[in-house]
C-alpha positions in Angstrom: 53.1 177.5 65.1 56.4 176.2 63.8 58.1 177.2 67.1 55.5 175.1 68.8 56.1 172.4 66.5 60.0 172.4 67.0 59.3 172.1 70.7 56.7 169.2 70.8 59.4 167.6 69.0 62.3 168.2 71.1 59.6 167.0 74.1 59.0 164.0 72.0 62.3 163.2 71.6 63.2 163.2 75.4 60.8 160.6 76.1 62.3 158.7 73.6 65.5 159.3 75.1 64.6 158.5 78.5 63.1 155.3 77.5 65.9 153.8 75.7 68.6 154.7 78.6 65.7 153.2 81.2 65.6 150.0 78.5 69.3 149.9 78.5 69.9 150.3 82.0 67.5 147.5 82.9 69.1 145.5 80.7 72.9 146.3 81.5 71.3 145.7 85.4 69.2 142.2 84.3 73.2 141.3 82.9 74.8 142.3 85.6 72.7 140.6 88.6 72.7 137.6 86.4 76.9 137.1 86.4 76.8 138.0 90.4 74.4 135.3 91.1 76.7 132.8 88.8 79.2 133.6 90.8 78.0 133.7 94.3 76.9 130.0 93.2 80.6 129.4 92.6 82.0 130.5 95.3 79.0 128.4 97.3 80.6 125.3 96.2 84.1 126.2 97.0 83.6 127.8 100.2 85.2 125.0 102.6 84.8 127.0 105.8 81.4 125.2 106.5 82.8 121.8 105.8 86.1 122.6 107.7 84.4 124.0 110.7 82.2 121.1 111.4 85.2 118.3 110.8 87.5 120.3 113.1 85.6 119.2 115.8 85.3 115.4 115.1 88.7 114.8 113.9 91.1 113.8 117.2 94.7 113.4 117.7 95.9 110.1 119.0 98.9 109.2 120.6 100.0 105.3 121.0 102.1 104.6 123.3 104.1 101.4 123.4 106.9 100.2 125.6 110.2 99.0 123.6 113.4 97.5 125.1 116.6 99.7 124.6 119.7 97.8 125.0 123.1 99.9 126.1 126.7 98.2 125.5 129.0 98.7 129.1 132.7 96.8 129.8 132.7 95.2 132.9 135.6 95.3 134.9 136.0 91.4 135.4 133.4 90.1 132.8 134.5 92.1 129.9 131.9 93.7 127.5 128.3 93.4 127.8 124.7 94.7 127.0 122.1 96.2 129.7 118.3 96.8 128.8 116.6 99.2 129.8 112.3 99.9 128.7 111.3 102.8 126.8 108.1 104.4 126.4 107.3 105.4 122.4 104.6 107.2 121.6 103.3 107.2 117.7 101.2 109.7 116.7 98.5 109.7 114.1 94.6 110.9 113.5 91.0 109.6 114.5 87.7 110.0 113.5 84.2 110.3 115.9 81.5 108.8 114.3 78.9 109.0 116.9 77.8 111.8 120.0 79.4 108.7 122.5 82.7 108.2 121.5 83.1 106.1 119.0 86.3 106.6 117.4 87.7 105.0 113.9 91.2 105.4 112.9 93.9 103.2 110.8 95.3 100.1 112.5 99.1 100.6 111.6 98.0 104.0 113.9 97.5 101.9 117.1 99.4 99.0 116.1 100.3 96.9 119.5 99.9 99.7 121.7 99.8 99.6 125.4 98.0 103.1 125.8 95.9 104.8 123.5 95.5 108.3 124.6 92.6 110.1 122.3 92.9 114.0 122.4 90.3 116.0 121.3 90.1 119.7 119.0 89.4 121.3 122.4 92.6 119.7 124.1 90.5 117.4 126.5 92.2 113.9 126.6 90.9 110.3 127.4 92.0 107.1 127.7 90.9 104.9 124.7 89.6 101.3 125.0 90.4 99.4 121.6 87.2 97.5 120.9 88.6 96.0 117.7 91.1 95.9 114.5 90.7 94.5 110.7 94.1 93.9 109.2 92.7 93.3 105.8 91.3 96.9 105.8 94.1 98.5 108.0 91.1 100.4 110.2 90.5 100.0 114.2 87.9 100.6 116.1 88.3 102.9 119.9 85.8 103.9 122.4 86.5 106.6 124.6 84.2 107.4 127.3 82.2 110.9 126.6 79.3 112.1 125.5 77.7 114.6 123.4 80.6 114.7 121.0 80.5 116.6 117.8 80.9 113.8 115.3 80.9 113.0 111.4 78.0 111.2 109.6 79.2 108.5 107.0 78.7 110.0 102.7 78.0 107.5 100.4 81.3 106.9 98.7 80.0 105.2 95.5 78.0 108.6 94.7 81.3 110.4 94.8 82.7 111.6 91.6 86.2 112.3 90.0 87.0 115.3 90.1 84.6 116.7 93.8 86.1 118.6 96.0 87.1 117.0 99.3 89.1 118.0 102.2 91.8 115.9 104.6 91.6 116.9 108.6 94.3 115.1 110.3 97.1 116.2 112.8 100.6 115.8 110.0 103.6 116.1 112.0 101.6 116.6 115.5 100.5 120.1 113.8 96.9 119.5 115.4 93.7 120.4 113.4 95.0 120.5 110.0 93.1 121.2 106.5 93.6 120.7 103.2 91.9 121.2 99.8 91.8 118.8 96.6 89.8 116.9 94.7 88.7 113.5 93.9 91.5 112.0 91.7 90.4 108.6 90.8 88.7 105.7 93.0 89.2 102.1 93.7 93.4 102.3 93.8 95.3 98.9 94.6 98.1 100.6 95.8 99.9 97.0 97.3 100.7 98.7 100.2 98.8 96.6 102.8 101.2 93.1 101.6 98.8 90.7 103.0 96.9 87.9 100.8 93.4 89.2 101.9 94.3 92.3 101.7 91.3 94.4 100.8 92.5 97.8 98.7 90.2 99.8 96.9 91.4 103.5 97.7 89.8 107.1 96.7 92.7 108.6 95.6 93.0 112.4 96.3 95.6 115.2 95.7 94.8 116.8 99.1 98.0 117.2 101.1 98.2 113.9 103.2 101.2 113.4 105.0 102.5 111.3 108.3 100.2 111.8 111.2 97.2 112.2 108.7 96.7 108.5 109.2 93.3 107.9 110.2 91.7 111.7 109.6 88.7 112.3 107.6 88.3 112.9 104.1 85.2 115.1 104.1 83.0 116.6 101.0 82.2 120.3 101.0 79.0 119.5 103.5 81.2 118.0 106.2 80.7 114.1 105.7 82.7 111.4 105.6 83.7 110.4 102.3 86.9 107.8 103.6 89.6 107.5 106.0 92.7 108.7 105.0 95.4 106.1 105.5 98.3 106.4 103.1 100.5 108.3 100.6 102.2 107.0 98.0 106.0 109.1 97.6 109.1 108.4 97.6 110.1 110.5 100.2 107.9 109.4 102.8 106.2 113.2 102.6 103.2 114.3 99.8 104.3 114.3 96.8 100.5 114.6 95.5 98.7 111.4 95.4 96.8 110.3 99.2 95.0 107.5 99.2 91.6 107.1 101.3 89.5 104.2 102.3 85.9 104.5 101.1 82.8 105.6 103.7 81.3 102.6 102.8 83.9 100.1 103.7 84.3 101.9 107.0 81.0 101.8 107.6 80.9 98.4 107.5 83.8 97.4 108.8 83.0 99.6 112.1 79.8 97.9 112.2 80.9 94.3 112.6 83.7 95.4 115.2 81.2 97.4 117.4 78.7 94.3 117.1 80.9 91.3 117.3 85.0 92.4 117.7 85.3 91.3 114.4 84.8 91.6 110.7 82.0 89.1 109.0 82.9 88.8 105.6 80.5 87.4 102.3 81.9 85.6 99.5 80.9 85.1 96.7 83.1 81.7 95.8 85.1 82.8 92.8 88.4 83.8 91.3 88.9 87.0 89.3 90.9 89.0 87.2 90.8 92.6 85.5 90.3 92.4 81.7 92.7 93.8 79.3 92.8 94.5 75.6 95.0 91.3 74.9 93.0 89.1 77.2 89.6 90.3 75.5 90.9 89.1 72.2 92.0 85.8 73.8 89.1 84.8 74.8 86.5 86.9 72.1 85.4 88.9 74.8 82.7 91.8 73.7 84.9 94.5 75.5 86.9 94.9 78.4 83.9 96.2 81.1 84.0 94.2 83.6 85.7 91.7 85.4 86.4 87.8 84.1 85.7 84.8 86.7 88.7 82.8 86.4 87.6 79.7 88.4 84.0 78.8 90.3 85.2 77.6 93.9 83.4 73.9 94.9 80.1 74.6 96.8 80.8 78.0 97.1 77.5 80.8 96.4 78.7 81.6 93.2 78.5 77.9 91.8 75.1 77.3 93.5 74.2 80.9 91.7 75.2 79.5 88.4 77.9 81.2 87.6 80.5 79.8 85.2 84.2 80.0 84.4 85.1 83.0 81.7 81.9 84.3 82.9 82.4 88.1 83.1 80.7 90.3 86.0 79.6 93.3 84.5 77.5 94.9 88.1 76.9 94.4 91.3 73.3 95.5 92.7 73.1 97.5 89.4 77.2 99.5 90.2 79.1 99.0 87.9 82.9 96.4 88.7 85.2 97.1 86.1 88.3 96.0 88.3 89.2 93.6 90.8 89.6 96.4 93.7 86.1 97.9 92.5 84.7 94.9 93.1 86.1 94.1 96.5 85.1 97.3 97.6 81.1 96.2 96.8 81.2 92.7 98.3 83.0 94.1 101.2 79.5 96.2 102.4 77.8 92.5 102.5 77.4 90.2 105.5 77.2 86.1 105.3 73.5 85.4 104.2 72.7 88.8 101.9 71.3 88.3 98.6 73.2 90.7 95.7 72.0 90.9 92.2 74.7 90.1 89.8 74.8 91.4 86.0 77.2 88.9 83.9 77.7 88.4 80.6 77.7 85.0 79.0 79.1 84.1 75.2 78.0 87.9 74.5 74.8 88.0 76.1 73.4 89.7 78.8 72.4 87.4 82.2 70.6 88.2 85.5 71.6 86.2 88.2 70.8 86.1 92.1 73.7 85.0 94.3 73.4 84.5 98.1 76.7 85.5 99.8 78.3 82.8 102.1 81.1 83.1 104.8 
């Protein structure tokens, strides 16, 4: 009897056994399968092979070619020194973008510049002959056309979604290395940078630490699904190569800026009729601002929307269509989306309070 006693007890305590290792095991398991999903997830969002395949393929290389007058010195035998020209072809090199199946092509303006010849050459080494269908100065972006079809081609992001710190890529052609990628993130957005020099000048950069250097002008700056977040267009060293900071023009400037060239062979701009200025800390004091949010309307222009609107001098714009201008370049960069005749709902505030008003943009 005791023998059989001992045993059901050593029986016992094998099941027991076996069902804390199973417990355990399931447990360890459960643990494990939930750190491999965590990071499957993770390297979902940083696997750029998806994004990098399907920009390849829209991103060209494109060659301006331009003739220039090269003038020789030579000593004439009876008419003493003298000069001889004699034309050159140059050829500048830089990036484009195709933003639809039949050739539409955007790129930078300082790419084509006053070029003669703009040859467009695609991932798979088929060239064509571009026609230039239109430039904006105050954005630095042109518009080609090249005559194909069924191109692979990139759809426009939403650029005011886009947050700091996304990762992006740049696909241009630097130093005619064709079908280049690089990897960064979103490093701040709406950069004046000064670097177009011109009073209209419209500057309102996504600012990236991809690599960009020369020949990147006009690529794409793409998200990790393969859109169009900007066109790259600049770099700001002081060597002329990256030194970390690219700048990009926004998807939804380009968007409309491509629009009014392919419609009209020009940009249609709104205004709003005002003067502005960024608020600082010294400036908010000054004038008992609530706050530096926002931007402060300097000066109501005569007849212009803005003064029809209501608005007021030392009024300060707090939104635009419910985004948020805190700077100058921020909200250049909203207006600029806007044609002569839209209606945009502006948030201002008023000797501290909070005001609604309805503007209709004028040319």
């Amino acid at each position: 009897m005791k023998k059989l006693t001992i045993f059901a007890y050593l029986v016992l305590g094998g099941v027991l056994f076996q069902i804390t290792q199973a417990f355990i095991d399931n447990k360890v398991f459960a643990n494990t399968s939930f750190f491999v999903t965590t990071k499957n997830k993770s390297n979902t969002q940083t696997d750029f092979t998806y994004a990098a395949e399907k920009s390849l393929e829209a991103v060209v290389h494109i060659k301006s070619k331009i003739m220039e007058d090269e003038y020789y010195r030579y000593y004439h035998p009876f008419f003493g020194q003298g000069y001889y020209n004699q034309p050159t072809e140059k050829v500048a090199s830089g990036s484009g973008v195709i933003i639809s199946e039949d050739g539409y092509v955007v790129t930078n303006k300082h790419v084509i510049n006053e070029a003669e010849e703009i040859e467009v050459v695609l991932n798979d080494k088929r060239s064509y002959t571009a026609e230039l269908l239109g430039n904006d100065p105050n954005t630095d972006l042109a518009l080609l056309k090249i005559n194909a079809q069924t191109l692979e081609y990139l759809t426009f992001s939403d650029s005011d979604s886009i947050k700091v710190g996304e990762w992006v890529l740049a696909v241009g052609n630097p130093f005619n290395l064709n079908s280049t990628v690089t990897a960064g993130i979103v490093s701040a957005k709406a950069r004046s940078i000064n670097i177009l020099n011109r009073r209209n000048g419209i500057e309102s950069f996504i600012q990236t630490d991809a690599a960009i250097n020369p020949g990147n002008s006009g690529g794409a700056l793409v998200n990790t699904n393969g859109d169009l977040v900007g066109i790259n267009t600049a770099i700001q060293s002081n060597t002329g190569s990256y030194t970390g900071y690219g700048f990009a023009i926004p998807a939804n400037m380009v968007q409309k800026v491509v629009s009014d060239l392919k419609n009209y062979g020009e940009v249609r701009r709104a205004y709003i009729g005002i003067h502005i200025a960024d608020i600082n800390q010294e400036m908010a004091k000054k004038l008992t601002l609530n706050g530096v949010e926002g931007v402060l309307v300097t000066d109501v222009l005569k007849d212009g929307a803005a003064k029809k609107a209501g608005i007021e001098s030392y009024d300060v714009l707090i939104s635009i269509n419910d985004i948020e201008v805190n700077s100058v370049s921020q909200l250049h960069e909203q207006i600029i989306k806007f044609s002569p005749g839209d209606e945009i709902i502006c948030q201002i505030k008023r000797n501290g309070n909070l005001q609604t008003i309805e503007i209709k943009l004028e040319s």
